[in-house]
Kinemage of the C-alpha trace (Angstrom):
@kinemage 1
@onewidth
@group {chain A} dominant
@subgroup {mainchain}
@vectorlist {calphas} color= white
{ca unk a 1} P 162.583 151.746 87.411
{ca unk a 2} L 160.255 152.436 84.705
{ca unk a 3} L 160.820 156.350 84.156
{ca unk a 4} L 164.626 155.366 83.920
{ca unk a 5} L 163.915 153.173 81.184
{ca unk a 6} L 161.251 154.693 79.578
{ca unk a 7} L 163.729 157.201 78.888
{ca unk a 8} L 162.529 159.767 75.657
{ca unk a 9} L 166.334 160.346 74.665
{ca unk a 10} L 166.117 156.221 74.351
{ca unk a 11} L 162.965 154.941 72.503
{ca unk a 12} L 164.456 152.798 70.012
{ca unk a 13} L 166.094 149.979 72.469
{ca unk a 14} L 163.153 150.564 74.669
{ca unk a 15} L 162.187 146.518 75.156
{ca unk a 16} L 165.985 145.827 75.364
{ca unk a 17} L 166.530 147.891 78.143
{ca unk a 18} L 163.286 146.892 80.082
{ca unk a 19} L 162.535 142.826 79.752
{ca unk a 20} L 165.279 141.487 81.044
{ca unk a 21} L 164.850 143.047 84.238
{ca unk a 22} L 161.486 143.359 84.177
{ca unk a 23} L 160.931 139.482 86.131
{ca unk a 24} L 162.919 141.173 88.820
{ca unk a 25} L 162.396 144.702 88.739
{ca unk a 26} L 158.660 145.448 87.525
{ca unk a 27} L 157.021 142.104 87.660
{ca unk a 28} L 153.426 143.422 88.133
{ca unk a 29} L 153.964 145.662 84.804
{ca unk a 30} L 152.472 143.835 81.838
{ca unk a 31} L 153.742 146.271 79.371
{ca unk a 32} L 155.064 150.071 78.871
{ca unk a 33} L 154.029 152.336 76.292
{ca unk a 34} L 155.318 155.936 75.577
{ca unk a 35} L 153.187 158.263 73.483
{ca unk a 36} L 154.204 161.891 72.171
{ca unk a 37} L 151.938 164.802 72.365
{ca unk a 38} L 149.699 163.773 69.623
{ca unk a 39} L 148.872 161.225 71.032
{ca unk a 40} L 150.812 158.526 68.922
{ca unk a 41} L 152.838 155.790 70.179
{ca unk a 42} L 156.373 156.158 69.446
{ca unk a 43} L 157.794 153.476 71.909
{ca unk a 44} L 155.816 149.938 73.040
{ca unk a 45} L 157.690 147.021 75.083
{ca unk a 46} L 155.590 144.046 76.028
{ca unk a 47} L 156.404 141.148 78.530
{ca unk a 48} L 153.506 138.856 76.542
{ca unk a 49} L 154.998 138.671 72.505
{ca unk a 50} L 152.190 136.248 71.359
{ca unk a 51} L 149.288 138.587 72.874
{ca unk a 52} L 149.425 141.502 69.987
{ca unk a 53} L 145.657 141.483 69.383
{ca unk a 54} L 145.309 142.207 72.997
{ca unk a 55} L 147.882 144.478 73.304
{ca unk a 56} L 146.370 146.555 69.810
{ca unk a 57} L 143.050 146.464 71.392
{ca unk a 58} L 144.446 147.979 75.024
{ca unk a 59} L 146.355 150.627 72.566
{ca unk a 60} L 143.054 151.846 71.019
{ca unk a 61} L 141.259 151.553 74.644
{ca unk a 62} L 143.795 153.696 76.064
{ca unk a 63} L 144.387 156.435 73.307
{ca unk a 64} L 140.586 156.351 72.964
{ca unk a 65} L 139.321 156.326 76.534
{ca unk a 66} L 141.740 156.324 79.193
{ca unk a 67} L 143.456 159.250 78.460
{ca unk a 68} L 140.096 161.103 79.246
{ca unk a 69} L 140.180 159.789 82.355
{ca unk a 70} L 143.840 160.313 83.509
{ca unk a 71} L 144.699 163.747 85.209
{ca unk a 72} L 147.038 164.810 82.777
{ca unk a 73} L 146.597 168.693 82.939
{ca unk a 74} L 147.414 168.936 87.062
{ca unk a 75} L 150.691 170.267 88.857
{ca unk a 76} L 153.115 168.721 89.121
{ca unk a 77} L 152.989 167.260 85.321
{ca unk a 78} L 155.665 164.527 85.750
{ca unk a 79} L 154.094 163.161 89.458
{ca unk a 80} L 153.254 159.899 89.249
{ca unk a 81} L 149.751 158.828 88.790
{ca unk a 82} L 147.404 156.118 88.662
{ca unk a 83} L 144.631 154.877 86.808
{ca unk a 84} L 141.481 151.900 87.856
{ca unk a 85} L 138.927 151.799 86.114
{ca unk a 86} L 136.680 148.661 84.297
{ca unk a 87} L 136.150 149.295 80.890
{ca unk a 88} L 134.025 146.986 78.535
{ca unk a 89} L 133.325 144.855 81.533
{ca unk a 90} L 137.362 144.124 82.459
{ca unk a 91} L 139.538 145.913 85.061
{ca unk a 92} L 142.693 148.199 84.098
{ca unk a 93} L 145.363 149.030 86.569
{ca unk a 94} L 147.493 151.698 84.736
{ca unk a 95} L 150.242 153.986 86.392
{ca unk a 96} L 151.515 157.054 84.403
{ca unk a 97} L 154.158 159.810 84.002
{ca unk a 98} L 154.299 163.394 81.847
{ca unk a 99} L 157.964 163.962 80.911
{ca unk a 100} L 159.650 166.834 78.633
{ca unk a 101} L 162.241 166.048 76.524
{ca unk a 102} L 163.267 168.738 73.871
{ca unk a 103} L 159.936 171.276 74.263
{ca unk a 104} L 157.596 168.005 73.348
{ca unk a 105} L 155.821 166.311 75.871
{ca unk a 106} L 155.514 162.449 76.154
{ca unk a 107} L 153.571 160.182 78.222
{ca unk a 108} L 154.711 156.962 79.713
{ca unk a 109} L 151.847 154.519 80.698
{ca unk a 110} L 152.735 151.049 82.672
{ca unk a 111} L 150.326 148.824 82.278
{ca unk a 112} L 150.116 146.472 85.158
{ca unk a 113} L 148.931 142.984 85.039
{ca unk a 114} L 146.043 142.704 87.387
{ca unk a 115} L 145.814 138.575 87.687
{ca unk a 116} L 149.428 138.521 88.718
{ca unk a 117} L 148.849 141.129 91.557
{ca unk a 118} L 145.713 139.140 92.695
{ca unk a 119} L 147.430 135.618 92.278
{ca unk a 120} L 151.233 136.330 93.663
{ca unk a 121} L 150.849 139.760 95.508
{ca unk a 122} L 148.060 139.596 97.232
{ca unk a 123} L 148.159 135.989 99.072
{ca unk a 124} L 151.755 137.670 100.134
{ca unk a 125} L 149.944 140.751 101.327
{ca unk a 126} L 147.020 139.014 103.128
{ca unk a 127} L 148.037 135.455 104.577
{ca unk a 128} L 145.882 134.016 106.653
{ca unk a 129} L 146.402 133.223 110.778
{ca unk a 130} L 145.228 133.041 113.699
{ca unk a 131} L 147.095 136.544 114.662
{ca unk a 132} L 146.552 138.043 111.262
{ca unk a 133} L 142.982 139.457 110.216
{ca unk a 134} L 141.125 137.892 107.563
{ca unk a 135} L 140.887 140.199 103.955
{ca unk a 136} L 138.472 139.667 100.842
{ca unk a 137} L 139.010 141.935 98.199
{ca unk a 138} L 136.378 142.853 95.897
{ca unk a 139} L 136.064 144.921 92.632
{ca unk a 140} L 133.248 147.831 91.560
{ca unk a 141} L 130.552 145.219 91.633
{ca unk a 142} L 131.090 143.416 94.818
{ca unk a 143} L 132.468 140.639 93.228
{ca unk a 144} L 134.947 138.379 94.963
{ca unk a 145} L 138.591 138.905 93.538
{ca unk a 146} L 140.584 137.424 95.920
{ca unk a 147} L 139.989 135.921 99.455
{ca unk a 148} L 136.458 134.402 101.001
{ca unk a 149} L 133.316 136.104 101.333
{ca unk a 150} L 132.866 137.485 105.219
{ca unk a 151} L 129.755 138.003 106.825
{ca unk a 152} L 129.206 141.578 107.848
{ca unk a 153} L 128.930 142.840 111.126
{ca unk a 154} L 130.486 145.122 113.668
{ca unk a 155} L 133.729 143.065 113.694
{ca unk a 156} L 134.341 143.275 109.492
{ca unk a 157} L 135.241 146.563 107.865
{ca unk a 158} L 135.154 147.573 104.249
{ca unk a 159} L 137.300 150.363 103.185
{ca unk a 160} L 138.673 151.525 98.940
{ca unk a 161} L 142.481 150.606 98.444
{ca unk a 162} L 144.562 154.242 99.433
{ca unk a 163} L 146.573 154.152 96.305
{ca unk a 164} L 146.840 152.618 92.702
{ca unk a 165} L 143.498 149.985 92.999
{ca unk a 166} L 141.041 152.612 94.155
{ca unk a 167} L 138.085 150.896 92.279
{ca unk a 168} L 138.394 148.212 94.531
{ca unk a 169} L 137.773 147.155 97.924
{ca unk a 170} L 139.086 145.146 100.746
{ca unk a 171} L 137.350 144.117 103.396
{ca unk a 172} L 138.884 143.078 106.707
{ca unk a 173} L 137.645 140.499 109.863
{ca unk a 174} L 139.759 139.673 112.659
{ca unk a 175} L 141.134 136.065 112.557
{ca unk a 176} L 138.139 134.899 115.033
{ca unk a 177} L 135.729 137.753 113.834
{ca unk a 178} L 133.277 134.610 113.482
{ca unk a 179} L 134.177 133.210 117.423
{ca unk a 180} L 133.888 137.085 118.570
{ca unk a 181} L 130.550 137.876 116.455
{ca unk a 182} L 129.316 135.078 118.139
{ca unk a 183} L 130.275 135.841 121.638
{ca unk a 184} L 128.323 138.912 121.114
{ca unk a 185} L 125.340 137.177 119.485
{ca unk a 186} L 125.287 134.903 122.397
{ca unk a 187} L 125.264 137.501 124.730
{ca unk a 188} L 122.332 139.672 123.343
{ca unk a 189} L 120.580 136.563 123.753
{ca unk a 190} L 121.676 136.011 127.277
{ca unk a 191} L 121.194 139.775 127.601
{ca unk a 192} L 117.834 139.607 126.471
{ca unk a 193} L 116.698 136.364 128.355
{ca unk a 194} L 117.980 137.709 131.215
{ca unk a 195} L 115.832 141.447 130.697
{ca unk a 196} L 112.789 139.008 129.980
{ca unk a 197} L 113.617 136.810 133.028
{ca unk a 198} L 113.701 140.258 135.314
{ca unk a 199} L 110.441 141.158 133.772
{ca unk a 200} L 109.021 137.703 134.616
{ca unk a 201} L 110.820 138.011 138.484
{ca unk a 202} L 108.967 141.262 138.965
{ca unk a 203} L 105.716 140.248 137.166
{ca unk a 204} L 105.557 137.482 139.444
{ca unk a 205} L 106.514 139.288 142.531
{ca unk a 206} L 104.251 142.106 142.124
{ca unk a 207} L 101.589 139.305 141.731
{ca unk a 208} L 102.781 137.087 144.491
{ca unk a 209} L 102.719 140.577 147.044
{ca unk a 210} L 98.917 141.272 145.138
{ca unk a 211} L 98.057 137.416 146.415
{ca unk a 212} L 99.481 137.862 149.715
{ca unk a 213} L 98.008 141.045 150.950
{ca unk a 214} L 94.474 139.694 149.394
{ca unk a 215} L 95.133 136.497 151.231
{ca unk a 216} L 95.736 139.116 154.168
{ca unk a 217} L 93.038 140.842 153.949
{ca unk a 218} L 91.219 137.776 153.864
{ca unk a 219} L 92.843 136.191 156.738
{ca unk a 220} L 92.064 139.959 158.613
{ca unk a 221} L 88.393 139.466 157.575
{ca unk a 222} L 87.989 135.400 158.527
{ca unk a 223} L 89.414 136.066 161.950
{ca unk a 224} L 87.606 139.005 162.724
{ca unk a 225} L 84.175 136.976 161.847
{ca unk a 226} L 85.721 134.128 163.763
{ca unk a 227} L 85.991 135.978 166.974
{ca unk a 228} L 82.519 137.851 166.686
{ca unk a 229} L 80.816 134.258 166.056
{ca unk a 230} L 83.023 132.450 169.089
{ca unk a 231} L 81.607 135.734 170.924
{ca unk a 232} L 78.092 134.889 169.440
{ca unk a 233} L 78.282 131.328 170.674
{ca unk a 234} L 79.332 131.652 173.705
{ca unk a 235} L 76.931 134.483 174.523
{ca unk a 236} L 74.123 132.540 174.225
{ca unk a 237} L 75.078 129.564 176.344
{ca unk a 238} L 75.793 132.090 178.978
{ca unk a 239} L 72.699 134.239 178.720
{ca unk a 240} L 70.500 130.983 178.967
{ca unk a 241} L 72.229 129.955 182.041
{ca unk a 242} L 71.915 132.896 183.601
{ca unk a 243} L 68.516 133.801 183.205
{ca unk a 244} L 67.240 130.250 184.419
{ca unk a 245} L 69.806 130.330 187.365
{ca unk a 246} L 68.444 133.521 188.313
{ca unk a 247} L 65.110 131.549 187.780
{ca unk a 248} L 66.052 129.132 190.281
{ca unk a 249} L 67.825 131.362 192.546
{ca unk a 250} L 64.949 133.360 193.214
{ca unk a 251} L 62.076 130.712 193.699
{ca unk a 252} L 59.989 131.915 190.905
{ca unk a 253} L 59.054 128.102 190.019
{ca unk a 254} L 56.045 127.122 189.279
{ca unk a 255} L 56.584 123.338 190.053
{ca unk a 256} L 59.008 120.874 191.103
{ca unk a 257} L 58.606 119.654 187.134
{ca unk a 258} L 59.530 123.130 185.988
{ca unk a 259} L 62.572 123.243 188.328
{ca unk a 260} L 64.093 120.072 186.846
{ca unk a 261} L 63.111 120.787 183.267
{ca unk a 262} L 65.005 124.404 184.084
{ca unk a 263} L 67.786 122.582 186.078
{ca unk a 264} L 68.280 120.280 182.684
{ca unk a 265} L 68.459 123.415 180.527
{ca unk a 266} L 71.318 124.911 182.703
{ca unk a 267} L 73.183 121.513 182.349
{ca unk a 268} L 72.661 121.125 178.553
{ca unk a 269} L 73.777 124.783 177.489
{ca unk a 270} L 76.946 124.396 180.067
{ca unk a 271} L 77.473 121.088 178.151
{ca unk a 272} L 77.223 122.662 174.826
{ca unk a 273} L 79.206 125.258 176.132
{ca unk a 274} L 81.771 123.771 177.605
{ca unk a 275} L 81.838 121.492 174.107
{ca unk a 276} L 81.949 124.969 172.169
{ca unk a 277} L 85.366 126.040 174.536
{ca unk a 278} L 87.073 122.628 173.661
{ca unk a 279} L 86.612 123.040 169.819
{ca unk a 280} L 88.552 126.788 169.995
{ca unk a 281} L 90.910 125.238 172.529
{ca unk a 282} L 91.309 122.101 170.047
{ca unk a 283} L 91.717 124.129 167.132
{ca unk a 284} L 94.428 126.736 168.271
{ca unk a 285} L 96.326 123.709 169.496
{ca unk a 286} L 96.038 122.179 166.211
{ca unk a 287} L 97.126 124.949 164.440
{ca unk a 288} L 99.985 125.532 166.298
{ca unk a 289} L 100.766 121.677 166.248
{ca unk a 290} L 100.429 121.051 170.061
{ca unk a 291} L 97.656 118.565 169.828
{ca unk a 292} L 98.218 115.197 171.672
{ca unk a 293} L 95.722 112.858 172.118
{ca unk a 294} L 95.576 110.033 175.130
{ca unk a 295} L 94.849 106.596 173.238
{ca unk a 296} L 93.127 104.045 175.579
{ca unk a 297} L 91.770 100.636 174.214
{ca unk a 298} L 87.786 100.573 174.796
{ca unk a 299} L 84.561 100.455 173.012
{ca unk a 300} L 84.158 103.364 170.823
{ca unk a 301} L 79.979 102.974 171.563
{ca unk a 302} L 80.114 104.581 174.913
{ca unk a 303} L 81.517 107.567 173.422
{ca unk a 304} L 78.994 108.007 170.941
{ca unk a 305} L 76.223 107.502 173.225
{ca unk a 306} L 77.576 109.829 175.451
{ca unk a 307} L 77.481 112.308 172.477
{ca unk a 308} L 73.657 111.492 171.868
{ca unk a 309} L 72.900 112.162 175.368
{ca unk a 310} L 74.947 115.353 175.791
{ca unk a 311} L 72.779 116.628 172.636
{ca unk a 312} L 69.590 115.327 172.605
{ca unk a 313} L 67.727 117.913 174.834
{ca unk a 314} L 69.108 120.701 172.570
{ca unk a 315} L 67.563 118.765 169.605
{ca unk a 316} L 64.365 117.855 171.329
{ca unk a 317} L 63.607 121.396 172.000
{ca unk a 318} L 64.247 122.356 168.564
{ca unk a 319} L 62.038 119.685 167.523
{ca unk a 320} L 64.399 117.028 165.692
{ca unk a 321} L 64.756 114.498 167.784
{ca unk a 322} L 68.183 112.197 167.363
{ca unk a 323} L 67.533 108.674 167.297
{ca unk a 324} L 70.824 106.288 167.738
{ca unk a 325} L 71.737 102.642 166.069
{ca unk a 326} L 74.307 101.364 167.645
{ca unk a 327} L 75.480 97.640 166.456
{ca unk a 328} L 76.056 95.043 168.443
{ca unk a 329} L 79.235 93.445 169.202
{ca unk a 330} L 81.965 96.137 168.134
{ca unk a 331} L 84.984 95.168 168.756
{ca unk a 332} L 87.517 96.791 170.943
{ca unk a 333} L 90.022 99.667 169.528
{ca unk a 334} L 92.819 102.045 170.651
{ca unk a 335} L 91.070 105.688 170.591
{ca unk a 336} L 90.885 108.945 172.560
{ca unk a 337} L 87.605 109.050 174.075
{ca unk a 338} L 86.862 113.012 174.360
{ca unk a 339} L 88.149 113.145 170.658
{ca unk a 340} L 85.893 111.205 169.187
{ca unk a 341} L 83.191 112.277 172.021
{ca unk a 342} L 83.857 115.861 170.474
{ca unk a 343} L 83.752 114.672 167.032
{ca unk a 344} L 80.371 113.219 167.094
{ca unk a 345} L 79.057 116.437 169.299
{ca unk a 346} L 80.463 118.329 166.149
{ca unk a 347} L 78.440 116.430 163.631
{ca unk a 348} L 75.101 116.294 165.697
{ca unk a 349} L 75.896 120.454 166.411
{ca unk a 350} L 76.384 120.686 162.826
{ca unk a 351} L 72.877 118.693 161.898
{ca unk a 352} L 70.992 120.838 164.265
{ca unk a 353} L 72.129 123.969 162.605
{ca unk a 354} L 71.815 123.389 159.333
{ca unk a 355} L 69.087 120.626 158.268
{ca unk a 356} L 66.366 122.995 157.424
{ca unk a 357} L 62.975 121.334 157.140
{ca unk a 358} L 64.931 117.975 159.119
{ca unk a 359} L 62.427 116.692 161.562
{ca unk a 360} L 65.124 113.765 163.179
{ca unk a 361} L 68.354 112.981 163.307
{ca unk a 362} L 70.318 109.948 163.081
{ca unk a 363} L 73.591 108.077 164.200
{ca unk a 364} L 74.766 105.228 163.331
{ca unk a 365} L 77.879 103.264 164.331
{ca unk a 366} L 78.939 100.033 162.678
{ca unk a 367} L 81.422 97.953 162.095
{ca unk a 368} L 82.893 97.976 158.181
{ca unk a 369} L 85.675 95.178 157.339
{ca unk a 370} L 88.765 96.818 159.587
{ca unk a 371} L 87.112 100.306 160.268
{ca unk a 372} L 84.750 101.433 162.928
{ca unk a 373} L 81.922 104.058 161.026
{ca unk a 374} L 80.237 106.861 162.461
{ca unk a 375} L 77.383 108.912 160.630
{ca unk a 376} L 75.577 111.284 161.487
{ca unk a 377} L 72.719 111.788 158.832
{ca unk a 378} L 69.704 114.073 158.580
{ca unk a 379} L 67.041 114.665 156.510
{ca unk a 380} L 67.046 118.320 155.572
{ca unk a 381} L 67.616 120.507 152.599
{ca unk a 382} L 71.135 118.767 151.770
{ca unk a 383} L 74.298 120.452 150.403
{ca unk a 384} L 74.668 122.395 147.815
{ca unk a 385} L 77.441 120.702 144.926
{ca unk a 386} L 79.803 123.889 144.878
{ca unk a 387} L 80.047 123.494 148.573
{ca unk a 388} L 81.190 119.744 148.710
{ca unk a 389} L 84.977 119.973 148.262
{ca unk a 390} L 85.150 122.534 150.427
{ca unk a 391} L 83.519 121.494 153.676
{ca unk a 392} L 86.327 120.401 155.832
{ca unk a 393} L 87.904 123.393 155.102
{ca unk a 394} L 89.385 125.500 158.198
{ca unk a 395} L 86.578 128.293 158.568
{ca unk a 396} L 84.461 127.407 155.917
{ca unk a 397} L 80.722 127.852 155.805
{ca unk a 398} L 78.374 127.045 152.739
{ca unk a 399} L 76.799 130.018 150.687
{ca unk a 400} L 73.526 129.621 151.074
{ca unk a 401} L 73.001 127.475 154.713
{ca unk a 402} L 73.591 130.746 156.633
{ca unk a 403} L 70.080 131.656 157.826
{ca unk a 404} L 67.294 130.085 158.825
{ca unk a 405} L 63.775 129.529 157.707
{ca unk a 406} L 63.224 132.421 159.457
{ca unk a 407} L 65.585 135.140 158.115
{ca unk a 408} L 68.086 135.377 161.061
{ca unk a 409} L 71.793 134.214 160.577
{ca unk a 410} L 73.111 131.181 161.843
{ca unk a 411} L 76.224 131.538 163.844
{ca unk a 412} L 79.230 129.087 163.994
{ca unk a 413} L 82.349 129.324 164.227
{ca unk a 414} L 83.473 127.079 160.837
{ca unk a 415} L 86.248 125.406 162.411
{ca unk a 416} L 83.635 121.653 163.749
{ca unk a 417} L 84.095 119.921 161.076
{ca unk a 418} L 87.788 120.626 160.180
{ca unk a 419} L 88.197 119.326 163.591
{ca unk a 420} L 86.707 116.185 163.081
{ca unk a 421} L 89.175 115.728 159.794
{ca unk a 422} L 91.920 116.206 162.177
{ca unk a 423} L 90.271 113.382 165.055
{ca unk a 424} L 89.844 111.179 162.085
{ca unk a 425} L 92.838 111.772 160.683
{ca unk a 426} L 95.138 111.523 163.839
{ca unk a 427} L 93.180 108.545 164.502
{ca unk a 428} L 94.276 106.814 161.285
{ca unk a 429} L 91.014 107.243 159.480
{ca unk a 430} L 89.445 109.565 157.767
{ca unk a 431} L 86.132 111.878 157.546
{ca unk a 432} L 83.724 112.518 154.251
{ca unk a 433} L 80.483 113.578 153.153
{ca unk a 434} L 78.196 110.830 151.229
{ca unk a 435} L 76.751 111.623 147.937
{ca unk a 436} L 73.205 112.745 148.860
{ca unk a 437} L 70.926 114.116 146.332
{ca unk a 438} L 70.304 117.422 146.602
{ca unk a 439} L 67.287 117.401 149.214
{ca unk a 440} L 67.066 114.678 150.340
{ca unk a 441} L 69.564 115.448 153.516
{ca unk a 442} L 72.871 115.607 154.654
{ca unk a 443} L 75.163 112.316 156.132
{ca unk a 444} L 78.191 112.777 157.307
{ca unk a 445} L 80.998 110.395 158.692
{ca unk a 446} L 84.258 109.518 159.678
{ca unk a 447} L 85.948 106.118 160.574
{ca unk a 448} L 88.836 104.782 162.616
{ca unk a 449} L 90.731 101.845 162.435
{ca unk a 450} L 90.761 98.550 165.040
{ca unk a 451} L 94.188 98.391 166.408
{ca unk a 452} L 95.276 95.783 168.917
{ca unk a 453} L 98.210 98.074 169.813
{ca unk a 454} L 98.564 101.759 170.852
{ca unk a 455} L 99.090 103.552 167.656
């Protein structure tokens, strides 16, 4: 439209021929110009009449400036061309034309009105919706001509206008760049919790295998000295029997006191180890949760008189005596009698093993507000603090009680007193060691409740 009116054979009705078509035709084009080959302006049509000082000034600007910026010595001459480019701080949109009219050249310059592109083109060009994508355009400086500022990322693109605005830039988001950005925030978070949680899983399964196969080896280790002490225990019973049996047997006693003091050995050490056979039995039924007990109502003193007897030649001929207080009047109770017979024999065995420097023993059974009390007390070296909590524990045997006076180790099997936490227990009592200082002995005890009915 404009090289058909910016005709050179028509200069003079230039503006006649031009504005009233211009709303309609051109209406980005601000004004046209048409210079001659000196560089003189021999034709000027304006849509803005009142704006001459701006129009004079864009005259000077473009004889003085532009035209050493537009490409006016390239093949073809009359292609048409355009020019962006800020000068003295303000944006120019320009599109141009080399024509030949009698042997003189002449240049026709359109000079395009940049707010009305950004105000009534472009809102046309880039409405927004929820199927469109979202534009910003923005000029040499990264300033915001038209649109909203978007946030970069991999969903936004920046790329220079193709033709005629190629100083600026739009820059493009899909209509839920924001929703999608997100998304993919959210799931390199979930990504990376979830790498951290797998790290954590096998941190904590590596450890948890490391635990088990220590607990393992420690299991491997405990059973093996288990079985070697049970061994231990029950060799010496057997090898005390049998010598004084053979004893007997053969006649080589000296006096009828002899035989019955050698007769009373053979008893005792079958006692103690037919007492040692019931703890292993009573343990491996306990750990496999086959224990039953046979609840009868009676006195619970018989039983630990019984337990007294059954021990005290062992502890006579070791030279700590056990001496018995039994009260008076105990009331009757629901309890298995070879449970708590063997749960006493445990705590006296235990005394005798133990109590270094002890020179007696003592048991005591009494009668405290609804509880019947056992204890079994010596007056040895004591237990060591560190060793406390741990006492009743399956297999357990305190640091530094392993040897006697004498240098040789102590053998036991560590499982007597966890058994007499599980008569207590099953009994509906429990079992404890007192708070003794630190040599002045050992006590330890366990109670039961009176019942008037079979628990």
């Amino acid at each position: 439209m404009i090289i058909s009116v910016a005709d050179p054979a028509q200069l003079e009705d230039l503006a006649a021929r031009w504005i009233p078509t211009a709303q309609r035709e051109t209406p980005t084009v601000r004004a046209v110009l048409v210079l001659d080959d000196q560089r003189q302006v021999v034709a000027f049509a304006s849509r803005a009449a009142s704006a001459w000082p701006e129009e004079e000034s864009f005259r000077r600007l473009l004889i003085e400036r532009m035209m050493r910026d537009m490409d006016l010595g390239k093949e073809p001459a009359e292609e048409l061309r355009h020019l962006h480019r800020a000068y003295r701080g303000q944006s120019y949109l320009v599109s141009y034309w080399q024509r030949t009219f009698q042997s003189r050249k002449y240049l026709i310059v359109a000079w395009h009105d940049l707010g009305r592109i950004v105000r009534e083109i472009m809102p046309t060009l880039f409405a927004e919706s929820p199927q469109q994508p979202r534009a910003t355009v923005v000029d040499e400086d990264s300033r915001v001509i038209f649109g909203r500022t978007l946030g970069s990322g991999a969903y936004t693109v920046g790329v220079p206008f193709p033709t005629t605005l190629y100083g600026w830039k739009v820059t493009v988001s899909p209509g839920k760049g924001d929703e999608l950005a997100a998304r993919v925030e959210n799931r390199k978070l979930l990504e990376i919790v979830m790498v951290l949680l797998s790290c954590v899983v096998i941190v904590l399964g590596v450890a948890a295998i490391v635990l088990s196969a220590e607990r393992e080896r420690r299991m491997s280790a405990i059973k093996s000295e288990f079985v070697a002490n049970v061994s231990h225990e029950l060799k010496t019973p057997l090898a005390l029997i049998r010598m004084f049996a053979e004893m007997l047997q053969t006649g080589r006693v000296a006096s009828e006191e002899k035989r019955r003091e050698y007769l009373d050995i053979v008893v005792g050490e079958s006692e103690r180890l037919t007492a040692l056979i019931e703890n292993v039995l009573d343990f491996a039924r306990v750990e496999k949760g086959r224990q039953s007990y046979d609840f009868a109502k009676g006195n619970i003193a018989s039983s630990v008189t019984n337990s007294c007897n059954l021990s005290r030649i062992r502890a006579e001929r070791e030279g700590r005596p056990i001496h018995s207080f039994i009260a008076t009047n105990l009331p009757d109770t629901w309890f298995d009698e070879r449970a708590i017979q063997l749960a006493v024999m445990n705590l006296i065995d235990n005394a005798l093993k133990y109590a270094h420097g002890a020179d007696r023993i003592d048991v005591t059974l009494t009668c405290e507000e609804t509880n019947l009390v056992v204890r079994v007390k010596d007056n040895g070296e004591g237990i060591d603090k560190e060793d406390r909590s741990r006492l009743f524990e399956r297999f357990f045997r305190g640091s530094n009680r392993l040897r006697s006076p004498s240098g040789s180790p102590i053998r036991g099997t560590g499982i007597g007193l966890a058994l007499v936490k599980h008569v207590a227990e099953s009994h509906g009592g429990e079992a404890w060691v007192e708070p003794i200082l630190e040599g002045e002995g050992a006590c330890f005890g366990f109670s039961i409740p009176i019942r008037d009915e079979s628990p």
